[in-house]
C-alpha positions, 0 to 999 in steps of 0.5 A, spaced: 605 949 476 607 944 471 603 937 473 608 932 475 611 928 470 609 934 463 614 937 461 615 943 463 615 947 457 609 944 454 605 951 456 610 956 452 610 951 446 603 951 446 602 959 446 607 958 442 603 954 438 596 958 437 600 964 435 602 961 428 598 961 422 593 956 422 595 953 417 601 951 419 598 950 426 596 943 424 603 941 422 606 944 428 602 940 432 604 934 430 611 935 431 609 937 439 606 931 439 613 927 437 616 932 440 621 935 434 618 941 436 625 945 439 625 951 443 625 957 440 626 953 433 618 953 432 618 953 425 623 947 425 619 941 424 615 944 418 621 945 415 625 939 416 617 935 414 618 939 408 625 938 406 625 930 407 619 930 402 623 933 398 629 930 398 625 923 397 622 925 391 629 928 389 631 921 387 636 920 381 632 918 376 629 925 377 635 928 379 637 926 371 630 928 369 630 934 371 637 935 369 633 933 363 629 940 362 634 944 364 638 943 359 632 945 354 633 952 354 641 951 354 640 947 347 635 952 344 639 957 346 645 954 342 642 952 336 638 960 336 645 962 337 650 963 332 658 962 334 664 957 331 661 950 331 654 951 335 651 945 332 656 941 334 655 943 340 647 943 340 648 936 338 653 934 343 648 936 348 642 933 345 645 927 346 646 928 353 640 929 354 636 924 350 642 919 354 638 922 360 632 920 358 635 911 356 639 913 364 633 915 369 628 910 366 633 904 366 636 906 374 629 908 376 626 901 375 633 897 377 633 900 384 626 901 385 626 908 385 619 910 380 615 915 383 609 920 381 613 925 380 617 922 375 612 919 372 609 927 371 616 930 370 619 924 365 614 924 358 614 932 360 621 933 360 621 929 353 616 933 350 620 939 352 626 937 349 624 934 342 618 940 341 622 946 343 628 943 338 623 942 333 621 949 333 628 952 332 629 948 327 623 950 322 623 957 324 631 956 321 628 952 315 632 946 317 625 942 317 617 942 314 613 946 318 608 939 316 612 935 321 612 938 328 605 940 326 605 933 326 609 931 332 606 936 336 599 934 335 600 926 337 604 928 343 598 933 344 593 928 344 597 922 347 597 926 353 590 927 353 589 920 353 594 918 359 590 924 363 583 920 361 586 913 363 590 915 368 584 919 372 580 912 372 586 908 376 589 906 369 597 907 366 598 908 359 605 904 358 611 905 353 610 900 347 614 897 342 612 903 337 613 908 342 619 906 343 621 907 336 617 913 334 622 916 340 629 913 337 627 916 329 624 922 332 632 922 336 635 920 330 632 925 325 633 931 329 641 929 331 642 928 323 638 935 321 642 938 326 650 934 323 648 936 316 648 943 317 656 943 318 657 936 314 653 937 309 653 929 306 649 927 312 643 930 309 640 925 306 640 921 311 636 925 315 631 926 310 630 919 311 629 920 318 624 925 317 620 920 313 621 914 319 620 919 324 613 921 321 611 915 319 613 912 327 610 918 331 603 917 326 603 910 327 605 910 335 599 914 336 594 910 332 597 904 337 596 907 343 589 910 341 586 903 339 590 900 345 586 905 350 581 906 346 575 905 351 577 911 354 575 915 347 569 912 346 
């Protein structure tokens, strides 16, 4: 017989309980506790904890973030693809993805909604995109090999760098010659995609070839002398 003023359901929940996995158990037994735990819904509470941390890390920014990544293999397929006008549409959507990329940060830091998931999710979605692209194109003898040799090692070794410095409490910051080795690096891959219908635009994109290597080199350099207490 239930103890006056307990709730006459406590013992069934509690067997109900003990009768879950245990690593589950712990989760459970916060939700007794508050009560969420409803009758015959026993998993409920572990459910709707698992979902709200979900939906709270699933922000905008990362919502374009992820966008972001997806819209990676949707590109390479396309420039791989050959059919009527395909790299008109690589570049379109390279565009909106790299728009992506202005957009989540901006909102991100106006709304306050920067999370770790975005710090994780932003630099690899870039990578994803501007490494994956490079690749297609030098595998169609549209770029030198040489250069995504050199993007890819500088992205490489940057990340190495931000794992270093961010395992000691530290966060590797975008600067002015990032933010530029970002913008040639967008500006070589679009003109290298455009000139393959519009022939004209080929010389322009040769010389954001140069910029491009000539930023990202330079970038890498001022990140490594900026932190470089982390390296030596």
């Amino acid at each position: 017989v239930p103890r006056p003023g307990t709730d006459h359901q406590a013992a069934p929940r509690v067997q109900r309980l003990a009768e879950r996995p245990l690593w589950l158990q712990s989760r459970l037994t916060d939700a007794l506790q508050t009560q969420s735990w409803h009758p015959g819904v026993a998993d409920r509470p572990y459910v709707d904890a698992h979902w709200r941390r979900v939906t709270r890390h699933l922000t905008i920014p990362n919502q374009l973030t992820i966008l972001r990544i997806l819209m990676v293999p949707v590109i390479g397929a396309v420039l791989a693809i050959k059919f009527t006008n395909h790299y008109q549409v690589a570049a379109a959507i390279y565009v909106a993805a790299a728009a992506t990329d202005t957009l989540d940060g901006r909102i991100a830091r106006s709304r306050n909604l920067v999370t770790e998931l975005g710090k994780f999710l932003d630099p690899l979605a870039d990578k994803l995109l501007v490494i994956t692209v490079l690749v297609i194109l030098a595998s169609q003898s549209l770029l030198p090999s040489w250069v995504v040799v050199v993007v890819a090692a500088r992205e490489f070794l940057i990340t190495g760098l931000r794992s270093v410095a961010a395992a000691q409490g530290v966060v590797v910051s975008s600067t002015p010659w990032g933010k530029s080795k970002t913008l040639t690096q967008n500006c070589m891959i679009l003109l290298i995609i455009l000139a393959q219908p519009y022939p004209p635009l080929m010389l322009a994109g040769v010389v954001f070839i140069w910029l491009a290597v000539i930023a990202t080199v330079l970038s890498g350099l001022d990140y490594l002398w900026r932190y470089r207490r982390f390296i030596i």
